[in-house]
C-alpha positions, 0 to 999 in steps of 0.5 A: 770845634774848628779853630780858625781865625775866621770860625772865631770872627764869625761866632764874635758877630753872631754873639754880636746879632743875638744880643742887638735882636734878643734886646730888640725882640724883649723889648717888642714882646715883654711889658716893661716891667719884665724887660730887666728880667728878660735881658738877664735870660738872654745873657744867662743863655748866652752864658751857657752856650759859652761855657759850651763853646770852652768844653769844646774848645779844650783851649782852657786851664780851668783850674787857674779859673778858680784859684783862692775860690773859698776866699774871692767868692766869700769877698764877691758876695760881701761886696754884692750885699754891701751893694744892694744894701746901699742902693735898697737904704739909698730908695728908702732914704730918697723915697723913690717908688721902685719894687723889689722886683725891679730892683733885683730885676736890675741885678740880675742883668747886672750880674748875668752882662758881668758874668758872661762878659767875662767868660765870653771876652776874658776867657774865650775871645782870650783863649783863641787870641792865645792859640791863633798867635801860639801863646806859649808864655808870658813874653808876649801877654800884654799884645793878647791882653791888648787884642781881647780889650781892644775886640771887647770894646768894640762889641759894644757897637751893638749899643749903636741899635740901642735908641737909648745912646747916641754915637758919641756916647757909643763912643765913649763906652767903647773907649772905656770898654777897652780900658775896663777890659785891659784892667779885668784881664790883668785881674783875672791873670793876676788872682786867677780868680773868674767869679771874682771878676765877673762879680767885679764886672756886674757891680761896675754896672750895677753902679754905673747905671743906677741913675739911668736904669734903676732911678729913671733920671732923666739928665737935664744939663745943657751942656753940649753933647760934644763938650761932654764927648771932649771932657770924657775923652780927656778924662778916659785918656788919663785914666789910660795913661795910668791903667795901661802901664800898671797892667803892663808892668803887672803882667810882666812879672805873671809868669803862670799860664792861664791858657793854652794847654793845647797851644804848643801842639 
């Protein structure tokens, strides 16, 4: 496959059309019941094909991917257990009407967005950010990892076509996407670990969606939507303020390459 700057920008924009029309068609086609269930197919296949696309690529060192695997894939799936646990004793608990299918219905697109988010924006987008600026070492990481968090944020404009969020809302997500993406990216060059991550990743999800998604809570403060927009910024800010320096500080001390194994020819 092609290298260019441009073949890269368009196959970010078609991930960007297939997401906003697969959710559009599921939502058109299948009952509600199966909708969770249909959103974790499509990002499964989008996962597939993004594997696809780093086969093709070659531009991956696929042994820094799996680094410690016995031992980040042994503590991913205590964290997952110990997740749905919590959540399954928390719908016993607060006697909420919610199936198992449901539930684990909910995981599953929680797992599968974290999954192939991370491959997709950490290992791909990551990869071609390397080889289009000739990545060759550590000295200039921190500006790649800035690009690939910065270009993850903004694929979450396609939640503009969501009715579910408003602009400002949109807004926030895209600013806490890029910080997020600034913390799994050091993470995944730092522990070299993929499956680590991107379980990392759906849990973040699994949480902070539960209120919406899993319970239905329908919010019922008053408080204006831009005084809101205005208390997440200043949050979101500070929280930068001390993400930012600790990813960058990490980074400068990683001297092993995570990609670019074609990069210097």
């Amino acid at each position: 496959m092609k290298k260019s700057l441009s073949i890269t920008l368009i196959i970010i924009v078609a991930f960007m059309l297939v997401n906003i029309l697969g959710k559009r068609l599921i939502s058109e086609v299948l009952a509600e019941e199966f909708q969770l269930l249909g959103l974790a197919l499509l990002r499964v296949l989008m996962l597939v094909f993004t594997l696809w696309l780093l086969f093709t690529d070659e531009l991956v060192q696929w042994k820094y991917l799996f680094k410690n695997n016995l031992f980040f894939t042994s503590l991913s799936i205590g964290l997952i257990a110990i997740s749905i646990y919590k959540v399954s004793n928390r719908i016993l608990i607060e006697d909420r009407i919610i199936t198992d299918f449901k539930h684990y219905s909910y995981f599953a697109q929680c797992l599968s967005v974290g999954f192939f988010e991370e491959f997709f924006s950490r290992v791909f987008v990551f990869a071609r950010i390397c080889y289009h600026f000739k990545y060759s070492s550590s000295k200039n990481i921190f500006s790649y990892v800035a690009i690939s968090s910065i270009i993850f944020g903004f694929l979450h404009l396609t939640n503009l076509f969501n009715p579910s969020y408003d602009v400002l809302s949109v807004f926030t997500q895209i600013v806490f996407a890029i910080m997020i993406g600034f913390v799994f990216q050091t993470l995944l060059l730092t522990f070299k670990n993929i499956l680590f991550v991107g379980a990392l990743h759906a849990l973040i999800n699994y949480y902070g969606m539960l209120k919406t998604e899993l319970f239905e809570v329908v919010s019922t403060d008053n408080e204006s939507p831009i005084i809101a927009f205005r208390d997440s910024m200043i949050f979101l800010i500070l929280i930068g303020v001390i993400i930012i320096p600790i990813c960058y500080f990490t980074l400068r001390k990683n001297q092993n390459l995570l990609y670019g194994t074609h990069v210097s020819n």
